[in-house]
Every structure is written in C-alpha cells, then in structure tokens.
C-alpha positions as CSV (number, residue, x, y, z in Angstrom):
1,X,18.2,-19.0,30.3
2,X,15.0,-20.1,30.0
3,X,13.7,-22.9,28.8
4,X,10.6,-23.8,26.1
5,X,9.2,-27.3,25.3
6,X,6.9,-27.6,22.1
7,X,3.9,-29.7,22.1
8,X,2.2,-30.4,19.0
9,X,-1.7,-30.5,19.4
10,X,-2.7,-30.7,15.8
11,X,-0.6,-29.1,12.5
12,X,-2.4,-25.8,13.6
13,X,-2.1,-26.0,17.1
14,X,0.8,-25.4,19.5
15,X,1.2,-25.2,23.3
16,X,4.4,-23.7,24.6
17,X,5.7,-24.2,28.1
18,X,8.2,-21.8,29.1
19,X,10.4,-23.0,32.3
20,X,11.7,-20.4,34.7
21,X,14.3,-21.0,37.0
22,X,14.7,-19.3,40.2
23,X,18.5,-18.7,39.2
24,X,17.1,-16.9,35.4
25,X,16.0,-14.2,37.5
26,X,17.2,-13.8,40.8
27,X,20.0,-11.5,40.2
28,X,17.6,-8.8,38.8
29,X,15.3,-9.0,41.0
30,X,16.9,-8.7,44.3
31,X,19.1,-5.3,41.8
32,X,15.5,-3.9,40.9
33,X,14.5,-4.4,44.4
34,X,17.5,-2.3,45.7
35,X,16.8,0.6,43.0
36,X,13.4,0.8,44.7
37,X,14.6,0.7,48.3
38,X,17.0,3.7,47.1
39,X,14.1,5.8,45.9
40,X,11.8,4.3,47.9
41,X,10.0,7.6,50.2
42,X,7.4,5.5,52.6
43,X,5.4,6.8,55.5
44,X,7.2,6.4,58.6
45,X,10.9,5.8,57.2
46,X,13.1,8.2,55.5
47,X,14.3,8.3,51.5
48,X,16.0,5.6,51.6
49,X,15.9,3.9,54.5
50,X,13.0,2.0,54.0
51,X,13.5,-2.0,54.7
52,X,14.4,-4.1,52.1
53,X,11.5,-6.2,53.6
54,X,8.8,-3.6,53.2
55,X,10.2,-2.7,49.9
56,X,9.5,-6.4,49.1
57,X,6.0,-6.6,50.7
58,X,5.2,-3.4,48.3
59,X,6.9,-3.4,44.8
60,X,8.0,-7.1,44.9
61,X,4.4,-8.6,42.7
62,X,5.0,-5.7,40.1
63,X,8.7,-5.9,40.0
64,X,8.9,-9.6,39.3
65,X,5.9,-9.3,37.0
66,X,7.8,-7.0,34.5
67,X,11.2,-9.4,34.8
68,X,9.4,-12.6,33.9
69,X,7.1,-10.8,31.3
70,X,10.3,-9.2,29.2
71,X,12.5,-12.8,29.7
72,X,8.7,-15.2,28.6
73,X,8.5,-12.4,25.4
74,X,12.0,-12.8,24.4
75,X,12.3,-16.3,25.2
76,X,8.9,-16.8,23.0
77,X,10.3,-14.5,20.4
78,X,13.7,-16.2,19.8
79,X,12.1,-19.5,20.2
80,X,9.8,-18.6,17.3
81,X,12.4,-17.6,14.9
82,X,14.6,-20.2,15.6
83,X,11.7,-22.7,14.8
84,X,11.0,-21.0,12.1
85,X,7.1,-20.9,13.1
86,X,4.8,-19.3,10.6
87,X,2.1,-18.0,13.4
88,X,-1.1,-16.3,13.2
89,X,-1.8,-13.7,15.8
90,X,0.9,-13.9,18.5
91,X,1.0,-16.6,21.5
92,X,-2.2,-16.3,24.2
93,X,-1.6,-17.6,28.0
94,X,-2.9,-20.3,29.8
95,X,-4.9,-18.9,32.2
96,X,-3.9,-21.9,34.5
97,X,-0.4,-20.5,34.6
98,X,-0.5,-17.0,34.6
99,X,1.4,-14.2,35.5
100,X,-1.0,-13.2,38.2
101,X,-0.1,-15.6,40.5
102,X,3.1,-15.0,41.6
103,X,4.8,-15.0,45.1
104,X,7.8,-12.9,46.0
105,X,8.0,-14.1,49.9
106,X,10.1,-17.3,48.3
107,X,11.4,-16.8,45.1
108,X,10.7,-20.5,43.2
109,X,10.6,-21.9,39.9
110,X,8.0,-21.3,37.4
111,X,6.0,-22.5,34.1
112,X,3.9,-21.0,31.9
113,X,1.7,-22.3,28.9
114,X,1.5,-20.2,25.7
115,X,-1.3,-21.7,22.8
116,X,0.0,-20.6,19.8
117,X,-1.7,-20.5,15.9
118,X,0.2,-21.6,13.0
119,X,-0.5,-20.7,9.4
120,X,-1.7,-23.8,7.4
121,X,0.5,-25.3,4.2
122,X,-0.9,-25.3,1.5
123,X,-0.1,-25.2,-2.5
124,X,-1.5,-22.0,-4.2
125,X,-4.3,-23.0,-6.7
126,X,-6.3,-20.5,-9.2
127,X,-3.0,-19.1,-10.9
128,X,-2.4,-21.9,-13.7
129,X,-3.1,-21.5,-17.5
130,X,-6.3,-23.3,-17.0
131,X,-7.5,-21.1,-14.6
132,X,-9.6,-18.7,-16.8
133,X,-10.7,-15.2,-15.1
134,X,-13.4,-12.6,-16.9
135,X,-12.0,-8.8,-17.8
136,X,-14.6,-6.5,-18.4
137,X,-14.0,-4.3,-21.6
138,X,-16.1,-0.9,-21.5
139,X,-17.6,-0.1,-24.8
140,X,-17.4,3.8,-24.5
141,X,-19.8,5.2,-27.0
142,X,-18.3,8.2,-30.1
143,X,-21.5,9.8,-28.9
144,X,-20.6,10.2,-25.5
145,X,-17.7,11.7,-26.6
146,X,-19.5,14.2,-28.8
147,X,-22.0,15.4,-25.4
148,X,-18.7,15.7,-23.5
149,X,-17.0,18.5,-26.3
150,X,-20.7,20.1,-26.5
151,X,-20.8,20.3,-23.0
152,X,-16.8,21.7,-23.1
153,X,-18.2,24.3,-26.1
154,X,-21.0,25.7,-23.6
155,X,-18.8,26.4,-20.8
156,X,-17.0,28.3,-22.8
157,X,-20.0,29.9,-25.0
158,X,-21.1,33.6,-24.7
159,X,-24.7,35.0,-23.9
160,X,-26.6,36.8,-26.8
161,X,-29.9,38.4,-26.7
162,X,-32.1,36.9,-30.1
163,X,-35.0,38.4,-31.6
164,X,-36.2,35.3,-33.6
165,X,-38.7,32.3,-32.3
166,X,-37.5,31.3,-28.5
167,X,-35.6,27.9,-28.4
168,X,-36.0,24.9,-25.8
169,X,-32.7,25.8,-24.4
170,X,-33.4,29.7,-24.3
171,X,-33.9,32.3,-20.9
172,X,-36.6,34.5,-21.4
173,X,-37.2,37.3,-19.5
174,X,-41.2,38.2,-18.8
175,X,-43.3,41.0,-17.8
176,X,-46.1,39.4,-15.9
177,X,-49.7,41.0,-14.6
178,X,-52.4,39.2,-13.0
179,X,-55.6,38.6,-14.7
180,X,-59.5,38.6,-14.0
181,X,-62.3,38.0,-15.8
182,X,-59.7,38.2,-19.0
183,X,-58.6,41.7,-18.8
184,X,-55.4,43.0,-16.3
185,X,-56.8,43.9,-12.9
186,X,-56.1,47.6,-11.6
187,X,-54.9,46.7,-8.7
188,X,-53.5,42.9,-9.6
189,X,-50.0,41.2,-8.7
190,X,-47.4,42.2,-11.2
191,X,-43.6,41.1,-11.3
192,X,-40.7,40.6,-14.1
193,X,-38.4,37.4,-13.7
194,X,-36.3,35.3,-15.9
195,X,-37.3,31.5,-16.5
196,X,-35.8,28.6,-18.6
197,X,-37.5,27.3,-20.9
198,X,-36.4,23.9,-20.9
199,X,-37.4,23.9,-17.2
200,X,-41.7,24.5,-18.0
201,X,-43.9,22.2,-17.6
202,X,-44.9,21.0,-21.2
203,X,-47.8,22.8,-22.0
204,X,-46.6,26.1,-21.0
205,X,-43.2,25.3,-22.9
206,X,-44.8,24.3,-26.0
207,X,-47.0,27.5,-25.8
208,X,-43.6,29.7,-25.1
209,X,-42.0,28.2,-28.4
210,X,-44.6,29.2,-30.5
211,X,-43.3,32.7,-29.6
212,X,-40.8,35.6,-29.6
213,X,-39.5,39.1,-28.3
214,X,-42.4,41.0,-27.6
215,X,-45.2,38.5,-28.0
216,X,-47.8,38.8,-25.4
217,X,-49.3,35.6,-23.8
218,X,-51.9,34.0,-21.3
219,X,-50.1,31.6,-18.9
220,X,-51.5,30.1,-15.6
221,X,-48.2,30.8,-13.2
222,X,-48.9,28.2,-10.6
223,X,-48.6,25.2,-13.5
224,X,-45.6,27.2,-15.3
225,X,-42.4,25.1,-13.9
226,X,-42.1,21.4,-13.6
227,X,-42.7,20.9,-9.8
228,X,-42.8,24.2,-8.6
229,X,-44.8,24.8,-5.2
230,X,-46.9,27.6,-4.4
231,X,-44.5,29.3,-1.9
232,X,-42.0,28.8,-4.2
233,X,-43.8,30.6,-7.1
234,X,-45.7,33.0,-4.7
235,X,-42.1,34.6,-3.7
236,X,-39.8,33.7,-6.9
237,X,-42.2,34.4,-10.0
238,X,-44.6,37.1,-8.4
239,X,-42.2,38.5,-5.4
240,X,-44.6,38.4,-2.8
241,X,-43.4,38.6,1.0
242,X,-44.0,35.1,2.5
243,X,-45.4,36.9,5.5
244,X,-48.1,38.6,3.2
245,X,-51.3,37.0,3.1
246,X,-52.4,38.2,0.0
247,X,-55.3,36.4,-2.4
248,X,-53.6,35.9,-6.0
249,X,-55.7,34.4,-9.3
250,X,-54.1,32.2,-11.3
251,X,-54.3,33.9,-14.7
252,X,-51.5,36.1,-15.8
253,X,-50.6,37.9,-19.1
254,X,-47.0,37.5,-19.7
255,X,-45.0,39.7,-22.2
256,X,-41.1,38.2,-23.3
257,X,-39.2,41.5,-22.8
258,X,-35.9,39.9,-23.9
259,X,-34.6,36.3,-25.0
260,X,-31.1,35.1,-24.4
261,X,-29.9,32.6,-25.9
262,X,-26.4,30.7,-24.8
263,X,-24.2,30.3,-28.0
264,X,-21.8,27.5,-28.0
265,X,-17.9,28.1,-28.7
266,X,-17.2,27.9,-32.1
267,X,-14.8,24.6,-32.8
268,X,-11.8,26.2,-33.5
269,X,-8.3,26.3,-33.1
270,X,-8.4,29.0,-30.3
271,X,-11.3,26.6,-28.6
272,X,-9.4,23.3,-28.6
273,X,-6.0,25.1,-27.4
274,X,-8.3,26.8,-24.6
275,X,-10.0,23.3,-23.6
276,X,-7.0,20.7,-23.9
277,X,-3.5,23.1,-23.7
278,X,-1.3,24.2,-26.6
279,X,-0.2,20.9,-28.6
280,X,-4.3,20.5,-29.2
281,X,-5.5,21.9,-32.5
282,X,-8.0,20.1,-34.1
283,X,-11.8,18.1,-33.1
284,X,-9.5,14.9,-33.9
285,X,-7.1,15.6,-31.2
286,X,-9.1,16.8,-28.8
287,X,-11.8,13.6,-29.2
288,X,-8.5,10.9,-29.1
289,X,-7.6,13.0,-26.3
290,X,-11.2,12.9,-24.2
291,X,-11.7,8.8,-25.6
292,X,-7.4,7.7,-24.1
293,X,-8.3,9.8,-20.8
294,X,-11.7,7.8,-20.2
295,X,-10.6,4.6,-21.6
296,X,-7.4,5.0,-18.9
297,X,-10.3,5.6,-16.0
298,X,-12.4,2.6,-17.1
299,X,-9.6,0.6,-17.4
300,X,-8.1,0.9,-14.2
301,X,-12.1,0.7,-12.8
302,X,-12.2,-2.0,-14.2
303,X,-8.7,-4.0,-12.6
304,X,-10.2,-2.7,-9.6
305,X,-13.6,-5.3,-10.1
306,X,-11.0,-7.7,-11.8
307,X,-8.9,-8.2,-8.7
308,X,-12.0,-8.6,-6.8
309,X,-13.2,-11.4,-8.8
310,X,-9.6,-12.5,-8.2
311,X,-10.5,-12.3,-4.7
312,X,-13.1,-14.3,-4.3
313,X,-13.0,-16.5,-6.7
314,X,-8.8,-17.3,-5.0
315,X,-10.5,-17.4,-1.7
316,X,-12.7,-20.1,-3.0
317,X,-10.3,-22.3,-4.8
318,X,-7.8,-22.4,-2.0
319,X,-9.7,-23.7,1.1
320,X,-7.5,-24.7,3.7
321,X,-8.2,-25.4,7.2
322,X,-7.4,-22.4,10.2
323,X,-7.3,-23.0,13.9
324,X,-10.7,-21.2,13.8
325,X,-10.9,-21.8,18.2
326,X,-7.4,-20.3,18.2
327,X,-8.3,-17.1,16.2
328,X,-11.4,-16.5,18.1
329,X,-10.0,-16.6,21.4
330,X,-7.1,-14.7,20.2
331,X,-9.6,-12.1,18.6
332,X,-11.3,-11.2,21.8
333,X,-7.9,-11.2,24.2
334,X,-6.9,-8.5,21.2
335,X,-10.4,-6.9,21.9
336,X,-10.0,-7.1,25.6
337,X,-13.0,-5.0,26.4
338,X,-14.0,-4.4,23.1
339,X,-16.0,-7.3,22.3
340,X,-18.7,-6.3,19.9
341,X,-22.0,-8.3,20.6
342,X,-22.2,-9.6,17.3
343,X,-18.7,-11.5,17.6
344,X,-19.6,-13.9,15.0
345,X,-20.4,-11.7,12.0
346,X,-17.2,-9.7,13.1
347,X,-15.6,-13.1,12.9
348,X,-16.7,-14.5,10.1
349,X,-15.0,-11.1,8.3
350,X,-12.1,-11.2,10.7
351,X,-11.7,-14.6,8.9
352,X,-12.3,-14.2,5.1
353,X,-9.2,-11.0,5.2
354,X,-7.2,-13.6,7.0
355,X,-7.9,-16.0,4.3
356,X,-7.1,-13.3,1.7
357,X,-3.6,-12.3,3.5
358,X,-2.3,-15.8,3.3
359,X,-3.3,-16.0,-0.1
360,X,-2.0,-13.1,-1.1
361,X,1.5,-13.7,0.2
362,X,1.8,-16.7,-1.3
363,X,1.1,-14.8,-4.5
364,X,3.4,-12.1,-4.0
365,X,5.9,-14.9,-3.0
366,X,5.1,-16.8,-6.5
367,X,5.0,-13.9,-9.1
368,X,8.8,-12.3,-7.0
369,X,6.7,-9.0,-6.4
370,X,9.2,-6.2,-6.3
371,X,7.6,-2.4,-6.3
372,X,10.1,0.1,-7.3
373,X,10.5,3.9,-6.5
374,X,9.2,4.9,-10.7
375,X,6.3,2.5,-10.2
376,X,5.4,4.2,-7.0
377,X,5.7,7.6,-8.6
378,X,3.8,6.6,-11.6
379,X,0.8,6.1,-9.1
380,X,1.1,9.3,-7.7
381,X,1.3,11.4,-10.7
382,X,-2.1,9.4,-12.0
383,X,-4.0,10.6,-9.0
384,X,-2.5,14.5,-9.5
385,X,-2.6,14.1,-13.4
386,X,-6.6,15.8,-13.8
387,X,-5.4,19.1,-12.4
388,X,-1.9,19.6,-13.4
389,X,-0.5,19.2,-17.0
390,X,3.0,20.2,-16.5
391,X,5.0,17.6,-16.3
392,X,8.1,18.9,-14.4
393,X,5.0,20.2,-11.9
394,X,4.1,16.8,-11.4
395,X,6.8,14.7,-11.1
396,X,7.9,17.3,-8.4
397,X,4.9,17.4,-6.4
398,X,4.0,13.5,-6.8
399,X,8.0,13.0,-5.3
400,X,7.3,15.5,-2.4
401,X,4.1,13.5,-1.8
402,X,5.9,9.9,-1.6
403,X,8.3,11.5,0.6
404,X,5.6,13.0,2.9
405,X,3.8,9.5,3.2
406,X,7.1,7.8,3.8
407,X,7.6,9.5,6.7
408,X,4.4,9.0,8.1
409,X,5.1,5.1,7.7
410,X,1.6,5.6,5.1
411,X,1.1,2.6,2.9
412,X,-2.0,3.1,0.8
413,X,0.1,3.5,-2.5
414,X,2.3,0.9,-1.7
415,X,-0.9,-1.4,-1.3
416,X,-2.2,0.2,-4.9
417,X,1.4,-1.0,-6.2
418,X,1.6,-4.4,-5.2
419,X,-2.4,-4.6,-6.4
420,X,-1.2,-3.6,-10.1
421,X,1.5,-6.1,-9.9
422,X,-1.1,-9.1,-8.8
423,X,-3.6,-8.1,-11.4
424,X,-0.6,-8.1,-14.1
425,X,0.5,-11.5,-12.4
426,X,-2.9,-13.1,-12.7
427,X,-3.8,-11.9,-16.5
428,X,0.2,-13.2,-17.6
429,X,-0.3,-16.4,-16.0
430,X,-4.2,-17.6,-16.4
431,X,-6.3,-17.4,-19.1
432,X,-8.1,-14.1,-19.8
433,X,-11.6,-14.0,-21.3
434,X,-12.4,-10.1,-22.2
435,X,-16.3,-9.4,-22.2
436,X,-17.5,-6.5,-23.5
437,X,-20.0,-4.0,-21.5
438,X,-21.7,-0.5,-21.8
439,X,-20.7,2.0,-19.2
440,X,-24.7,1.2,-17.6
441,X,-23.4,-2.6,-17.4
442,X,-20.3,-1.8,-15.9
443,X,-21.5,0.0,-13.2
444,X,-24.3,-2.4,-12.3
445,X,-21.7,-4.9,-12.1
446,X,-19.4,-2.5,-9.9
447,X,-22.1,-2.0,-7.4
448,X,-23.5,-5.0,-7.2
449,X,-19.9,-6.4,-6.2
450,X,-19.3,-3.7,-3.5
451,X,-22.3,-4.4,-2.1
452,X,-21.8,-8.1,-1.2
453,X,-17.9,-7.6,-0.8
454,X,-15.8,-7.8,2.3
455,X,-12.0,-8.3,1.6
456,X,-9.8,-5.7,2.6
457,X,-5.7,-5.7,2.4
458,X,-5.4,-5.2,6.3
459,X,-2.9,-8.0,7.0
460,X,-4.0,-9.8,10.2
461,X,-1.1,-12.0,9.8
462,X,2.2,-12.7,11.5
463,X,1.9,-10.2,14.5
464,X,4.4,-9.2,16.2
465,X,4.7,-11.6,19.0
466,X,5.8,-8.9,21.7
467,X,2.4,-7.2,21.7
C-alpha cells in the first residue's frame, strides 16, 4: 500500500507526500495492459494480436495515470479520516510532482506532494448571556387593518347607478361635443366615454363634484385626466383614428348621462363568512384574523433580518485566521478555466460564506440542532397556507411536496429549518433587546441590509476529497 508522510507547515497548512512503489501497482498494470492488447484493433495487426509492446507505447501513459490517480485519492482519503483532518476544499498537487510526468518504458517508484487546508480551532464567541442582539417588533397600525376589510368590502361590492351629487370615487358616463366660439359646432368632434372621477385633474374634478345626472358642463378635454397625452385623449376620450389628421379645439360641452357609483359590501354575517370561511362571523373575528396573519408575516420577516444581524455581527466576533493562499489557489484549480477577472471581489465573498459555514457548524454543533419530519412539514404547509384552508388538503399536499424535494436531494427547506432553530438558539441563549418599528421603518431597515449583504448558506466546506 501506499505510503503518506505529513508535514506540518503552519496549524493551517499541510503538505502530503504520497509514496508509490513500483510493487503497489505493477500487478494492475501489466492486467489492464493485457485487457487492452485483447481489444486492442490497430492498423496493421489483427484484434488481438497487437504486441504487448505497442499496446504499451499507446495506452501505457493513460492506463497508469488512472491506477495511480484512484490508489493517490484513496490513499489521501483514508489518510484523512484516519487523521481525523478537518480540511477546507480538498488536497491540490504539487505541480513539481505531477501526474503528467510519468514513464511506462520502466515502471519505477514515485511521490507526489498534496498541499492541503485545514479548518482553524477556535472557541465560538457571540452566543453567551452577555451577548445582547436587537429584534425588531413591527407596530402594525388598527388603521391598516381597517383599509385592508374596506378594501375586502369593495371587492365584493355591487355597482349602482345614483342620481344625487357625483362622489370622488364615482364613474360617470358623459356625452361630449366640441365647442367654438361658446356654442356646439355643426360639424364638431363628438364622443361618449366613461371616466373616474378620482382620476381628473383637480380643477376639472372639483368642477364634476359640484354636479349630477343630467347636469350639462364646459370642460377643456386635453387638461381633464391627471397626465393624460394628446394621443391618448385624441383616441380614448374623442375616438379619433390615430391615422386621422383632423384639427380638434379644446372646448367641449359635456353632459353626465349616468353615474355609477361602487357600493361597498355591507358588514355582515354573509360578508365575513364569504371573506374569511365559515367559523368567521363577526368584524372582531375577521380583524384578529387579518392582525395574527400579518403579525405571523412580520414576524418571520423579521427572524429573517434578525439572523442576518446574527450573521454579521457572529462573523465579526469570531475572527480567526484561514489559509487565505491555500483557498485562493484552491479556488481557481476549482475554476479551472473559469477564472472571473475580478478574482479578488469573488474572493473576498468566496471568503466571508466560508467564514459563515464554520461558524455556523459550530453553532449547530453547540445548540445539538436536530430538524425533525413535523418541523419540516410545518414549513411547508406556511408557504401553501394563503391559498388553501383545509387542513387535511394541506397536510397532504405539503407531505407530497417534502417527498418530491427528497427525491430530488432539494434542501432549501431543510436550510429554512436549521435557520429557525439558530434564530431560536440565539434568542434562548443571549440577551434579546425588542425595538419597536412602523412597517415604513422596517422595510428601510430590510433593504438597506440586503443591499450591503453577502452571506449565503452554500457550504464551501469539507469537500469531498475525491473530486
């Protein structure tokens, strides 16, 4: 068997040398060599019968090259585990000894040198009772609450046509006829359409709710709505072809042929069971019911900016050393051709998830993270909850789901799971200061911390050394 010799460069730096005897691979060689010269079908000798010297001269670089690659990987591997190394990345080769320079005219002995990354030790700081860490609280306004049932009582109101004085929120349907010199013109523009009120331009709207059904008026179309261009009028409000080329005045009378109003649902029994299912009866219910569902959203938005605090401010407070050279050169083997001209910045992110995944184990290591099949569950029935109430429905469709991703080896709410347990970690074993902010607050805060914010939960760590 082979054999592999540790050298210590620093406490984050290793170099391997694996030793190869001519008698560790010999045996399989000269059998691989055979195989070929059995299958072998070169010019000028028949299947088969090709020397075992020309076999040699042809397959011998490649065939050796695969024997000693699969006995270095396993030899690396088991010498790994046995140490017990904690490595970053996987082991990169000397280019001094390399694989490329082999010669199958002799067979001989042969070394190789492997540098290899370890993970620092290091004691987990920012998770101790004095370690204090701010959770946002978001004030959700009762009048919020209130716009979000008045918008709930409109989409299920009913049109009605209204003779009394035209409100802001009203459509009004108007005969209009162009103008000049203050009476209709014979031969003038005329068109009906439908605007809403709340959509004029401020003089024209406080000039339309002086008025009602039947009321004649005097309106200059092309100021009428609130950013309205001239092709857009010229076609909408008067139905002109675009293609027409026709000279049009601004004045316009304007009779209101008919008002409809939009009446709100009434808040009754009938409108609540409509809006929020069966068990909902009353404006009490149905407001608990909007204010838990919101609260649940903001409150998981906001673990979300709480475990990136977490984040940063862990990432911070444990700042041990890595074998940055190491990591780089490992980086751009992994790349091979890939190299992106900015290597640094890539780098410099490359390094701060690295930081995070050592971290992070640690901390699933300390709080004895376990995720079990309910928990995982629970996360899938929050993302199908909005659209299905039953709950039968949803426990069956959030199982066929887990099912689904298992199979395809997906880990997203796995990731989600062991993220709720951290968070829940953290605010058990620190110190928790709650601040209070309005929904405006809250999202400044959000977005200004995605901007600036680069950790991610890919785990660069502990690759498989037979890459």
């Amino acid at each position: 068997m082979p054999q592999v010799v540790r050298e210590d460069i620093d406490n984050l730096n290793v170099s391997l040398t694996v030793k190869i005897d001519k008698g560790d691979y010999e045996q399989q060689f000269r059998q691989e060599l055979e195989k070929y010269r059995k299958q072998a079908h070169l010019k000028g000798f028949r299947k088969g019968k090709t020397p075992a010297s020309v076999v040699r001269k042809f397959y011998g670089k490649p065939i050796l090259g695969d024997i000693l690659e699969k006995l270095l990987q396993k030899s690396l591997g088991d010498f790994i585990t046995s140490e017990n190394l904690e490595v970053l990345g996987y082991p990169i080769e000397d280019p001094n000894h390399s694989l490329k320079d082999l010669e199958t005219a002799e067979l001989s002995d042969y070394e190789f040198k492997f540098d290899l990354g370890l993970a620092p030790a290091f004691e987990l700081k920012g998770v101790a009772p004095e370690d204090t860490y701010e959770l946002l609280v978001i004030d959700f306004p009762e009048e919020e609450i209130t716009s979000e049932l008045d918008q709930m009582a409109r989409r299920q109101g009913s049109q009605t046509t209204v003779e009394t004085d035209i409100e802001e929120n009203d459509i009004v349907r108007i005969q209009v006829r162009e103008l000049a010199d203050g009476a209709v013109r014979e031969d003038g523009v005329s068109n009906e359409f439908d605007i809403l009120i709340s959509r004029l331009n401020e003089g024209a709207r406080a000039e339309f709710l002086k008025h009602k059904k039947g009321d004649t008026l005097q309106i200059d179309i092309f100021d009428l709505e609130e950013g309205a261009a001239e092709a857009y009028v010229r076609k909408e409000f008067l139905g002109l072809d675009p293609e027409v080329e026709l000279e049009v005045g601004r004045l316009f009378e304007a009779v209101i042929e008919e008002v409809k109003r939009f009446e709100k649902a009434e808040f009754n029994e009938e409108f609540f069971q409509k809006a929020f299912g069966e068990a909902v009866t009353t404006e009490e219910q149905a407001r608990k019911l909007i204010r838990d569902d919101v609260e649940k959203y903001y409150r998981s938005q906001a673990d979300v900016v709480f475990f990136r605090t977490c984040q940063d401010a862990l990432v911070k407070a444990n700042d041990f050393p890595l074998p940055i050279e190491f990591l780089q050169r490992w980086l751009k083997a992994d790349m091979k051709d890939d190299v992106p001209a900015d290597f640094d910045h890539h780098f410099y992110h490359f390094e701060e998830n690295l930081r995070w995944t050592l971290i992070r184990e640690k901390l699933l290591d300390l709080l004895q993270v376990e995720v079990t099949e309910a928990e995982l569950l629970e996360i899938y029935k929050d993302r199908f909850r909005q659209y299905i109430q039953d709950e039968t429905m949803l426990e069956n469709l959030a199982q066929r789901f887990l099912d689904s991703d298992r199979q395809e080896g997906k880990t997203d709410v796995q990731e989600e799971a062991l993220s709720r347990k951290i968070i829940a970690g953290i605010q058990d074993r620190c110190t928790i200061s709650e601040k209070k902010v309005t929904v405006d607050e809250f999202n400044e805060i959000r977005s200004e911390l995605s901007g600036h914010h680069h950790h991610h939960d890919h785990d660069h760590h502990h690759h498989d050394e037979e890459e």
